[in-house]
Structures are given as C-alpha cells and as structure tokens.
MOPAC internal coordinates of N, CA, C and O (Angstrom, degrees):
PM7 1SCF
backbone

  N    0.0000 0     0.00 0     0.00 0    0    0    0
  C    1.4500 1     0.00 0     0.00 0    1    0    0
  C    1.5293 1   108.48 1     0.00 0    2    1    0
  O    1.2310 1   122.21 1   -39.87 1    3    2    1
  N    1.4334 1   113.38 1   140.13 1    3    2    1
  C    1.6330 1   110.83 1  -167.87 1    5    3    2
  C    1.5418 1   107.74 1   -76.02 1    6    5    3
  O    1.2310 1   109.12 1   -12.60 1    7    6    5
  N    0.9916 1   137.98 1   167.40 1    7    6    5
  C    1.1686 1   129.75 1   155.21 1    9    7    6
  C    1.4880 1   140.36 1  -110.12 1   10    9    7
  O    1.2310 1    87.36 1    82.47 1   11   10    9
  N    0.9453 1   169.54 1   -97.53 1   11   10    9
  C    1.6773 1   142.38 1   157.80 1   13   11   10
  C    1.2724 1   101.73 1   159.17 1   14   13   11
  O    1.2310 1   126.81 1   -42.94 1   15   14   13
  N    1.4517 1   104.50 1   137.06 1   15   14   13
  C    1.7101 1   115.03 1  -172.79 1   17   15   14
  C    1.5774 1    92.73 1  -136.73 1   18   17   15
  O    1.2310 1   116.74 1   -44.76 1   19   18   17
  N    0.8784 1   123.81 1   135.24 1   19   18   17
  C    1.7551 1   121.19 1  -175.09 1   21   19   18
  C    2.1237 1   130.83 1    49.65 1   22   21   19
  O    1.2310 1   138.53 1  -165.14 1   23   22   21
  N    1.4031 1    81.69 1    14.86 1   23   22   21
  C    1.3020 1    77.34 1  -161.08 1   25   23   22
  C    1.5316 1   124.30 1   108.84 1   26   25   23
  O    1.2310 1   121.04 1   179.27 1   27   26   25
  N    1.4828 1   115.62 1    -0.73 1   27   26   25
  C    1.6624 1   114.51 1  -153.85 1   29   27   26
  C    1.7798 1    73.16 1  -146.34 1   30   29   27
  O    1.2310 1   127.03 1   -41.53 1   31   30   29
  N    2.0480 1   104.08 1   138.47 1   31   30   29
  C    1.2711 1   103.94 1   179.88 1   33   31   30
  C    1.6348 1   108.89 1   -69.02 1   34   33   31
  O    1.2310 1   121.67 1    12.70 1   35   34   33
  N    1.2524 1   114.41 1  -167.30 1   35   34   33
  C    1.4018 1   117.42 1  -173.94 1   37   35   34
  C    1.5138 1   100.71 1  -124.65 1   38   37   35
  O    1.2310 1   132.35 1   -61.21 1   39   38   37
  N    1.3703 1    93.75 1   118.79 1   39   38   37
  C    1.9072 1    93.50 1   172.33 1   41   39   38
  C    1.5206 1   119.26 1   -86.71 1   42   41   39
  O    1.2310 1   133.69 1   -62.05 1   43   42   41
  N    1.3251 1    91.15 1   117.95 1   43   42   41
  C    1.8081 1   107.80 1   174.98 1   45   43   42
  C    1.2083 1   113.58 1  -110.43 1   46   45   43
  O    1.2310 1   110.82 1  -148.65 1   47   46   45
  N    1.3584 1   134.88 1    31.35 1   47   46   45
  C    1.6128 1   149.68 1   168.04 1   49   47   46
  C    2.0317 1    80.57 1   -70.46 1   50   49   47
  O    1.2310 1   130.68 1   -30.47 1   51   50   49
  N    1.6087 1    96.99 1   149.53 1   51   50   49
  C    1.8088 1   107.81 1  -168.94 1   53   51   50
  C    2.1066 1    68.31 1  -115.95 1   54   53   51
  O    1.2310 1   101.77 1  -155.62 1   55   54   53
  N    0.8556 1   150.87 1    24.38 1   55   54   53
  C    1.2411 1   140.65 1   179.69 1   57   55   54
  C    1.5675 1   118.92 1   178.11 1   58   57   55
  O    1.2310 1   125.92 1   -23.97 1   59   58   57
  N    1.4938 1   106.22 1   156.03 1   59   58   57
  C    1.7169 1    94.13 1   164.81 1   61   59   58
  C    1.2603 1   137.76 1   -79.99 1   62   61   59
  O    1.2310 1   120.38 1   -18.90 1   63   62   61
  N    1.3678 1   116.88 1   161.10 1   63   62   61
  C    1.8781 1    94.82 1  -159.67 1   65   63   62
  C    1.5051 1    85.87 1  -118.98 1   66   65   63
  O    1.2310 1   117.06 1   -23.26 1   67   66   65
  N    1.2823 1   123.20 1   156.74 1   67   66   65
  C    1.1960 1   126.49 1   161.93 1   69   67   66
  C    1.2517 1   132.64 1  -131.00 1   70   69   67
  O    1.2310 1   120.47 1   -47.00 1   71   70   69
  N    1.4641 1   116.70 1   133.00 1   71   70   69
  C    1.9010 1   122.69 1  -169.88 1   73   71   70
  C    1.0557 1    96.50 1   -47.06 1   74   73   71
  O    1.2310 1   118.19 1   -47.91 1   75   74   73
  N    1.6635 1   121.05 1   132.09 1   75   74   73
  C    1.3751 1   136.05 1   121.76 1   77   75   74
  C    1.4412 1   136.45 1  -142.37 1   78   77   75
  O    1.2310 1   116.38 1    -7.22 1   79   78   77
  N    0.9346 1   124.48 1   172.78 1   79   78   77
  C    1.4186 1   127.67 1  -160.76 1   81   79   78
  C    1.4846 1    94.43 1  -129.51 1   82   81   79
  O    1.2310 1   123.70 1   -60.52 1   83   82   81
  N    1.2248 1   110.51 1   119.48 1   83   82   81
  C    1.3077 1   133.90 1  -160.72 1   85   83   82
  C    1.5139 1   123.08 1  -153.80 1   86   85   83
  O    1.2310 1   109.19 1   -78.46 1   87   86   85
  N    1.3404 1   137.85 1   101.54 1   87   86   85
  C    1.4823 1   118.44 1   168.61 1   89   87   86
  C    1.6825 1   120.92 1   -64.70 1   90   89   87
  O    1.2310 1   125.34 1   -52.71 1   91   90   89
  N    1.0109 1   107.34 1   127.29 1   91   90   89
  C    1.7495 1   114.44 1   162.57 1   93   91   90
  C    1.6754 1   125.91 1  -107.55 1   94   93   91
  O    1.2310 1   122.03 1     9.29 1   95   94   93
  N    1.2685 1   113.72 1  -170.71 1   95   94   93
  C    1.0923 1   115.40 1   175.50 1   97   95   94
  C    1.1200 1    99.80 1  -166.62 1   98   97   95
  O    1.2310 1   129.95 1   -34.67 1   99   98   97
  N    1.6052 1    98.42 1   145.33 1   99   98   97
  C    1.8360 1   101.31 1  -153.43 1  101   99   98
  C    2.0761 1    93.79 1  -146.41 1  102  101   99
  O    1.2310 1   136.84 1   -61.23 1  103  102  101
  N    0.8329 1    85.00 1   118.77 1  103  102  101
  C    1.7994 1   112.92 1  -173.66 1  105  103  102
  C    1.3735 1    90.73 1   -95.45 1  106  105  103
  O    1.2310 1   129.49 1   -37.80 1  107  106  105
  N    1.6839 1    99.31 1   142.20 1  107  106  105
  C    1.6052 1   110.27 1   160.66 1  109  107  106
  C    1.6118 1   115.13 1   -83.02 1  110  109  107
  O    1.2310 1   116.26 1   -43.95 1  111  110  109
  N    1.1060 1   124.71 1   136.05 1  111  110  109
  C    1.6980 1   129.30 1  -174.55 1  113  111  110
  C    1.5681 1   122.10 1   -79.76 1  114  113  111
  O    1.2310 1   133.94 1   168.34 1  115  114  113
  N    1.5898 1    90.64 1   -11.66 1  115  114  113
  C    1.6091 1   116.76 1  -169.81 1  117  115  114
  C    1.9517 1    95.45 1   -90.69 1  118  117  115
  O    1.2310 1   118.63 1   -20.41 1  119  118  117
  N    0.7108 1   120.22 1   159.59 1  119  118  117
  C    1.9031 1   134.41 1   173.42 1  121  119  118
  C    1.8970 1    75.79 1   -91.56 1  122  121  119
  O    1.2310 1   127.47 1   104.52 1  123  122  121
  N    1.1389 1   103.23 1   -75.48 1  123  122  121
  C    1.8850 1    98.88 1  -152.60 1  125  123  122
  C    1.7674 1    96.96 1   -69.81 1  126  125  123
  O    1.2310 1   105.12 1  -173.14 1  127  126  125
  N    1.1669 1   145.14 1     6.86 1  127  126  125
  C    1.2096 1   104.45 1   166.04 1  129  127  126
  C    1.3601 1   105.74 1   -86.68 1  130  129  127
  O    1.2310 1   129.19 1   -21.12 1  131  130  129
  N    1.7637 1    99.89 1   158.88 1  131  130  129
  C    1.6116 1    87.43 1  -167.64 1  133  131  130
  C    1.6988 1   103.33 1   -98.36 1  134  133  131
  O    1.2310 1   115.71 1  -134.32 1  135  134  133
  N    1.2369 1   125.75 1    45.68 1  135  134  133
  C    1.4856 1   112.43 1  -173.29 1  137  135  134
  C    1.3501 1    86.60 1  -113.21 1  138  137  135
  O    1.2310 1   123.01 1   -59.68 1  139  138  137
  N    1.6358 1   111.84 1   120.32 1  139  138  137
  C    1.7194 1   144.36 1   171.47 1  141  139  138
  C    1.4824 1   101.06 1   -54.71 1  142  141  139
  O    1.2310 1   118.82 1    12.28 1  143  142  141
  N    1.1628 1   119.85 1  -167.72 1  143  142  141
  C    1.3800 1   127.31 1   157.44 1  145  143  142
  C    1.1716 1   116.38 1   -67.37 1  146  145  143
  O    1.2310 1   113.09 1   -39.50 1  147  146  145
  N    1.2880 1   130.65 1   140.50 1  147  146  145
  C    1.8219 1   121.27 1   159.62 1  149  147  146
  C    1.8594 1    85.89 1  -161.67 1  150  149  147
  O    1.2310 1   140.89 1   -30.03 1  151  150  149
  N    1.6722 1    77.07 1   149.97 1  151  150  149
  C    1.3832 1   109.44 1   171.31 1  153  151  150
  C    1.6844 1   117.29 1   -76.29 1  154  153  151
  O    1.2310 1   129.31 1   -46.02 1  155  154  153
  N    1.1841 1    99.67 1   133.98 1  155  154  153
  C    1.6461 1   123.31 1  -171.92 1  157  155  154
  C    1.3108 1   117.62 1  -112.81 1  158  157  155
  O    1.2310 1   107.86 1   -42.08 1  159  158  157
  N    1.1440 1   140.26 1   137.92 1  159  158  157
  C    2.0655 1   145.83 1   171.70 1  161  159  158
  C    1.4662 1    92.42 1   -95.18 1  162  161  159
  O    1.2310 1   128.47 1   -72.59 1  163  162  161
  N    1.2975 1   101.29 1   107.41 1  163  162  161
  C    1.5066 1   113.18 1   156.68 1  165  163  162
  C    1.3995 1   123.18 1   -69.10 1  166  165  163
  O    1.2310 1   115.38 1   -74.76 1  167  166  165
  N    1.5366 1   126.37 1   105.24 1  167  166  165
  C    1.5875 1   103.12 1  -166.91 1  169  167  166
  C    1.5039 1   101.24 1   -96.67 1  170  169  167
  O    1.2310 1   115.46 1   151.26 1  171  170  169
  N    1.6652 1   126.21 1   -28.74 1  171  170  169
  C    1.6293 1   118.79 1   159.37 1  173  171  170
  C    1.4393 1   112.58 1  -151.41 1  174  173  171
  O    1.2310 1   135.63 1   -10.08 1  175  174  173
  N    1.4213 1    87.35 1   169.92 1  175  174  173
  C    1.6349 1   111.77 1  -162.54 1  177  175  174
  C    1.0453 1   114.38 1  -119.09 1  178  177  175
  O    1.2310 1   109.63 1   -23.13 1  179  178  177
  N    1.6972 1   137.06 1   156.87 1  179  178  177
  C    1.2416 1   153.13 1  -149.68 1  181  179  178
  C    1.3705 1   127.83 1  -175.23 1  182  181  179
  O    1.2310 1   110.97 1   -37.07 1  183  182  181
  N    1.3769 1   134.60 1   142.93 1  183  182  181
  C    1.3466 1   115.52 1   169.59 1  185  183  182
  C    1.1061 1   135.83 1   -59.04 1  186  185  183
  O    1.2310 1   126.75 1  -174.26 1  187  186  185
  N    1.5403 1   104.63 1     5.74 1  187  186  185
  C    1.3715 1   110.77 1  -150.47 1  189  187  186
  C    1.5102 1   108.98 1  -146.18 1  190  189  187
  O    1.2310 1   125.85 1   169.21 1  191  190  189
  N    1.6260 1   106.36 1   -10.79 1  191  190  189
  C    1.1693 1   103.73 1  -179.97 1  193  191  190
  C    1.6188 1   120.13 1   178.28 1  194  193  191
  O    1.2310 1   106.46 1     5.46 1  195  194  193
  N    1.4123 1   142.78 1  -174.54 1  195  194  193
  C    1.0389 1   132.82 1  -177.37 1  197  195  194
  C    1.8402 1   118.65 1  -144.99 1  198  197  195
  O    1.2310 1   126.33 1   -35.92 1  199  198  197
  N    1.2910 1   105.44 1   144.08 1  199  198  197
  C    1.7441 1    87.50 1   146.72 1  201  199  198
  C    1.3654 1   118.11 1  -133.59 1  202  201  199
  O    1.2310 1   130.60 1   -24.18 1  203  202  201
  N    1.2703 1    97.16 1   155.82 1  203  202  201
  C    1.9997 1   109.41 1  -164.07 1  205  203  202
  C    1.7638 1    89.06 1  -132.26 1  206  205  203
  O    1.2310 1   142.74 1   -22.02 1  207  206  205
  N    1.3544 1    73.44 1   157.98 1  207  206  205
  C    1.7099 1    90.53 1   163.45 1  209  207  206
  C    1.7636 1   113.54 1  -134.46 1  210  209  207
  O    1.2310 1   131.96 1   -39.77 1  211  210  209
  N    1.0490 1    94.51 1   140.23 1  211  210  209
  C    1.5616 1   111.80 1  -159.86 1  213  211  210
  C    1.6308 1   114.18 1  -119.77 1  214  213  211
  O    1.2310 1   120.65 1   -41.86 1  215  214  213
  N    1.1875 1   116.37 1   138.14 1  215  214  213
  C    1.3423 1   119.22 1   178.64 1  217  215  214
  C    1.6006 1   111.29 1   -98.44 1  218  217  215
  O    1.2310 1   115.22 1   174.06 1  219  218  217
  N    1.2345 1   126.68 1    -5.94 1  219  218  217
  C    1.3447 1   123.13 1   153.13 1  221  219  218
  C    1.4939 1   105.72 1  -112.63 1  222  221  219
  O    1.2310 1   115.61 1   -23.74 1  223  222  221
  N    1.5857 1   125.94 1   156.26 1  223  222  221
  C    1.7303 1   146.33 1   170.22 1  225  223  222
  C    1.3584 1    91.93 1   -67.74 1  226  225  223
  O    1.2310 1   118.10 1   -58.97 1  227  226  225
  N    1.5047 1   121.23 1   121.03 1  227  226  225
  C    1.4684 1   135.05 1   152.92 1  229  227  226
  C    1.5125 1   100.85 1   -79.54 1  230  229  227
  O    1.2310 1   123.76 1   -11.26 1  231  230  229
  N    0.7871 1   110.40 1   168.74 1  231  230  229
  C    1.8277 1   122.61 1   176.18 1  233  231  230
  C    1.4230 1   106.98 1   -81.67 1  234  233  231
  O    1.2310 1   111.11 1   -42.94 1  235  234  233
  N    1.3988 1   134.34 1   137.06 1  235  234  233
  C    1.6998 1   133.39 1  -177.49 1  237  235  234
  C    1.7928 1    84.25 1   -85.83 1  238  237  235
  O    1.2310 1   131.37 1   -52.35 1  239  238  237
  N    1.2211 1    95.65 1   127.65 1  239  238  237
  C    1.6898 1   113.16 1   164.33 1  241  239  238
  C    1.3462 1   108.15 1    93.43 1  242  241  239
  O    1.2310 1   109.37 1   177.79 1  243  242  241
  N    0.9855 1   137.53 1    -2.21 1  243  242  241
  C    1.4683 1   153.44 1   174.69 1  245  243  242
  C    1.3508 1   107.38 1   -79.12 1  246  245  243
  O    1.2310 1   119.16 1   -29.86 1  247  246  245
  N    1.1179 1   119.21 1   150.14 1  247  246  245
  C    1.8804 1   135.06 1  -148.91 1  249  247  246
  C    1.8787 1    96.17 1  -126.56 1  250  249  247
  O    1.2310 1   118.66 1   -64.37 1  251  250  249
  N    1.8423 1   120.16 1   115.63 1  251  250  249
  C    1.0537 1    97.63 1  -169.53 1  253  251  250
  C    2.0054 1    77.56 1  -135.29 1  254  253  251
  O    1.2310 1   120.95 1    -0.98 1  255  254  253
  N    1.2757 1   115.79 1   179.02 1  255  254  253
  C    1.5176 1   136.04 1   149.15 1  257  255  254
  C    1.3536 1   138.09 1   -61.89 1  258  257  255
  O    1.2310 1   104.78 1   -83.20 1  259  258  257
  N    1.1854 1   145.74 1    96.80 1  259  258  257
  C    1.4089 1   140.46 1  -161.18 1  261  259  258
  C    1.2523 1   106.22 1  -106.64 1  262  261  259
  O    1.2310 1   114.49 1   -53.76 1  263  262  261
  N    1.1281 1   128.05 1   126.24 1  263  262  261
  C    1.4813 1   144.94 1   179.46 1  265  263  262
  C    1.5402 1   119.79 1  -110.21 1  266  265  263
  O    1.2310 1   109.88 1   -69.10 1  267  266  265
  N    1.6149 1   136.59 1   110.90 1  267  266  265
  C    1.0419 1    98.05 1  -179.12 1  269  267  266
  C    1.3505 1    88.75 1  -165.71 1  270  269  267
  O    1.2310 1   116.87 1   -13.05 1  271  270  269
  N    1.4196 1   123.56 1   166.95 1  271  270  269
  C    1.7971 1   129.50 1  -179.47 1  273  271  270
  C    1.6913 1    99.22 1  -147.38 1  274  273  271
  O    1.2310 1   128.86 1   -63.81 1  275  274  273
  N    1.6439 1   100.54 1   116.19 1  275  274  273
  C    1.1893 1   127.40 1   155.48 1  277  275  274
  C    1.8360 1   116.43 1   -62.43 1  278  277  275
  O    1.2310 1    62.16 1  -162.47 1  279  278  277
  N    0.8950 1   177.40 1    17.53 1  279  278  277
  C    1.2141 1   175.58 1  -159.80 1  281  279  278
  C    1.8618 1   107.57 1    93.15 1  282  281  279
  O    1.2310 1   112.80 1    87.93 1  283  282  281
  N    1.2616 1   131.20 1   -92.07 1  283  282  281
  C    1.4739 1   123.33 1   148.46 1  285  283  282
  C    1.3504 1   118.56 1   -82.86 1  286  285  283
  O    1.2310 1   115.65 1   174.57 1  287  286  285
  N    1.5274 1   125.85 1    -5.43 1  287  286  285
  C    1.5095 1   111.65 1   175.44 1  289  287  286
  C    1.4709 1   114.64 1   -93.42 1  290  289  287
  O    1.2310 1   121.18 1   -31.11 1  291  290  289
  N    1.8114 1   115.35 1   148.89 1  291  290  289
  C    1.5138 1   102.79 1  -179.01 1  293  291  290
  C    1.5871 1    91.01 1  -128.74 1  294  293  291
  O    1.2310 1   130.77 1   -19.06 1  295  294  293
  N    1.2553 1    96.83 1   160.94 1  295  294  293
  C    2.3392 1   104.33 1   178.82 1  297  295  294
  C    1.8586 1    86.36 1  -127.57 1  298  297  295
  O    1.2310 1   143.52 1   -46.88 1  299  298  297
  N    1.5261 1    71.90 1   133.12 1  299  298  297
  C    1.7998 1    87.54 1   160.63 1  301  299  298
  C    1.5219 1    95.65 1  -143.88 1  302  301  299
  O    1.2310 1   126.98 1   -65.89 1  303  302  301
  N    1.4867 1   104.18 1   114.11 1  303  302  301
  C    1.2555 1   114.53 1  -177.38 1  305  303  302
  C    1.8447 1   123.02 1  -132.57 1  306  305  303
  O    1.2310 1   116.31 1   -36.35 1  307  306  305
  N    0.9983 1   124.62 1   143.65 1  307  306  305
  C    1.7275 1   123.30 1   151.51 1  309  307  306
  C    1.6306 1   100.81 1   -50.82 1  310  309  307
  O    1.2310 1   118.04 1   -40.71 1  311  310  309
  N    1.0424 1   121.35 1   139.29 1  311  310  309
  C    1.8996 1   130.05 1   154.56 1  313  311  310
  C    1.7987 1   106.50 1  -121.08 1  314  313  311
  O    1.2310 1   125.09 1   -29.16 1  315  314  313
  N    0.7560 1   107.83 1   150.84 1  315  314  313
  C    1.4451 1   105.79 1   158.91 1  317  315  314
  C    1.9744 1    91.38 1  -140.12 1  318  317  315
  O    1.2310 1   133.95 1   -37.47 1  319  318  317
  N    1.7848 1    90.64 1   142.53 1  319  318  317
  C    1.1546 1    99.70 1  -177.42 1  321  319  318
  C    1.4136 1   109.04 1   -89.88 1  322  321  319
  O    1.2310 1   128.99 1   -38.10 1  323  322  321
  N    1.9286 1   100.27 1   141.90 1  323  322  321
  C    1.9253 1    93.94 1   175.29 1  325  323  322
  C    1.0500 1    86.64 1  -116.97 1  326  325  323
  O    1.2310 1   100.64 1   161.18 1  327  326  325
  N    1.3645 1   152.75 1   -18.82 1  327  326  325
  C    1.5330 1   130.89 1  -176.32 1  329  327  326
  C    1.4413 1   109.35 1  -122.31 1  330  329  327
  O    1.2310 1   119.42 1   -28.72 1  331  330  329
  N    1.3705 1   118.71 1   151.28 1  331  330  329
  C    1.5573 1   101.56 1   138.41 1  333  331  330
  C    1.3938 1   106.17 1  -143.99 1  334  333  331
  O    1.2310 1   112.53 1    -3.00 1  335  334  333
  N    1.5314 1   131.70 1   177.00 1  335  334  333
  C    1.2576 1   128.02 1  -175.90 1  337  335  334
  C    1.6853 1    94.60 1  -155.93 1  338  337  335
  O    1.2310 1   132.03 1   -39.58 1  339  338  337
  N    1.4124 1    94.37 1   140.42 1  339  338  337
  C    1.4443 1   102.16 1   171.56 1  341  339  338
  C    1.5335 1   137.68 1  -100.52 1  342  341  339
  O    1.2310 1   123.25 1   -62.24 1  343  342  341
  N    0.8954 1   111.37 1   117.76 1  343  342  341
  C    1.6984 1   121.21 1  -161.44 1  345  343  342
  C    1.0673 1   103.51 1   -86.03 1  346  345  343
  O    1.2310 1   118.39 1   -25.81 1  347  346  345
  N    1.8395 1   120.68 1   154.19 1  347  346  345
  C    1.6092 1   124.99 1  -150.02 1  349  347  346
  C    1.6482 1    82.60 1  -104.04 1  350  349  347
  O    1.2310 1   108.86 1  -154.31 1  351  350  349
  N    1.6855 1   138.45 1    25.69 1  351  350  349
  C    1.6995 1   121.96 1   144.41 1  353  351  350
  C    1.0968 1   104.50 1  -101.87 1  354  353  351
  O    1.2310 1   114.66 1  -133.01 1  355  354  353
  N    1.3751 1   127.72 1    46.99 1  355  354  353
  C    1.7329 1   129.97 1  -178.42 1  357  355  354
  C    1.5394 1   127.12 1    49.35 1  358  357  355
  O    1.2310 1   122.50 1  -153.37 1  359  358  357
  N    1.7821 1   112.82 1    26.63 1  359  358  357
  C    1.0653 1   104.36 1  -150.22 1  361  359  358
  C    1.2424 1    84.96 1  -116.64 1  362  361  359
  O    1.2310 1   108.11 1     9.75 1  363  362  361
  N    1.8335 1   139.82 1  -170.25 1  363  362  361
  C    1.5710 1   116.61 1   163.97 1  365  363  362
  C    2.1816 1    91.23 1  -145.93 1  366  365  363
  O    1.2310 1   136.36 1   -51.47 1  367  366  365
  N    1.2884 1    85.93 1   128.53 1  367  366  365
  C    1.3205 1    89.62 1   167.15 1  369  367  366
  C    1.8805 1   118.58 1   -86.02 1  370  369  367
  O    1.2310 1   124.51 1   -52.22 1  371  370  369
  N    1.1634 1   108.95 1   127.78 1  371  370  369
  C    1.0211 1   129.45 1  -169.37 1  373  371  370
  C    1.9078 1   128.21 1   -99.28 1  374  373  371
  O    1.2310 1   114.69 1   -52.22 1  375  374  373
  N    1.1263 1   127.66 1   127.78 1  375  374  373
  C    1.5199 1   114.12 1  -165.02 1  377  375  374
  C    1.7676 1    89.61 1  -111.97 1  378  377  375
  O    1.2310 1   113.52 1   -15.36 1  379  378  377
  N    1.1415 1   129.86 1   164.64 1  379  378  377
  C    1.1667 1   141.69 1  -161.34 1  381  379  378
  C    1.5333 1   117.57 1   174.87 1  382  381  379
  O    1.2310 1   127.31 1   -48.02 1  383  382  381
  N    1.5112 1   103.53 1   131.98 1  383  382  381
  C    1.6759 1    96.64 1  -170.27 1  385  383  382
  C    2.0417 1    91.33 1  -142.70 1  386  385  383
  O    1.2310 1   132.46 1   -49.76 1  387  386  385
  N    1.8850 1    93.53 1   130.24 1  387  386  385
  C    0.8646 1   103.87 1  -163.16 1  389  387  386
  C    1.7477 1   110.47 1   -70.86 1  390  389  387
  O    1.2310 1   121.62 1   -13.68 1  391  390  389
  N    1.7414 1   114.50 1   166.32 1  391  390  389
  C    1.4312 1   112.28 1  -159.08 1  393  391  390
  C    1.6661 1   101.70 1  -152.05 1  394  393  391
  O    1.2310 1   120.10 1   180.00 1  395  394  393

C-alpha cells in the first residue's frame, strides 16, 4: 500500500528505475512451484529491481530467475516478487526486486 505525505505518494524506490522494453524470461527457483519458463516484457529496470508483465500469475513472495539482454547488457538474477496486479488483457504486471 503506497503511502502519502501531502497528498503526493511517497517514493521508496532505493534507486532510479529506467523505461525499457525488453523480453525476459523468468524461471521458478522453487522445484514445486509450478510456473515453467515463460517469457516476460520488461517495462523498467533498476539496481534493485524490476517490473515485468506476465501472461501467467507468479506467486507474490515467491523467489524466481530473471533472464534478460538490454542491447550488449545481460541480468541473471534471483527476483522475488512483491507486487503483482492484474490488467483487464489478462495479463498481470508484476514488481520484483532482485536478491
């Protein structure tokens, strides 16, 4: 839940994030969760963290693999997801900060 100082939310990003459009691929870290591989749209990036949008529900708090290449840069990371939200094209954008 955001929190609010005057009326205006409060930014708790530990860094700046920046737009991009990026495919990923995001593995579950767990053997038993059952989410396979699938490809993800990275819409931004951070030192600290990401949001994607996903066509299958990852689990909120669940620990997965992030795969992904910016032009010459690539991330191979742990994420664990803290948000997700579901969007009315069945898809759910997801917030995630790497660990």
């Amino acid at each position: 839940m955001p929190r609010y100082l005057a009326g205006f939310p409060v930014e708790r990003r530990r860094s700046h994030r920046e737009a991009v459009v990026a495919i990923g691929r995001l593995t579950a870290a767990d053997e038993l969760d059952p989410l396979r591989p699938v490809q993800v749209l990275v819409t931004d990036l951070s030192l600290h963290g990401c949001d994607l949008r996903c066509a299958v529900e990852p689990r909120d708090g669940s620990f997965y693999h992030i795969d992904l290449s910016v032009g010459p840069l690539t991330l191979n990371s742990r994420l664990r997801v803290i948000r997700i939200l579901g969007r009315s094209d069945g898809t759910f954008e997801v917030g995630g900060e790497f660990v």
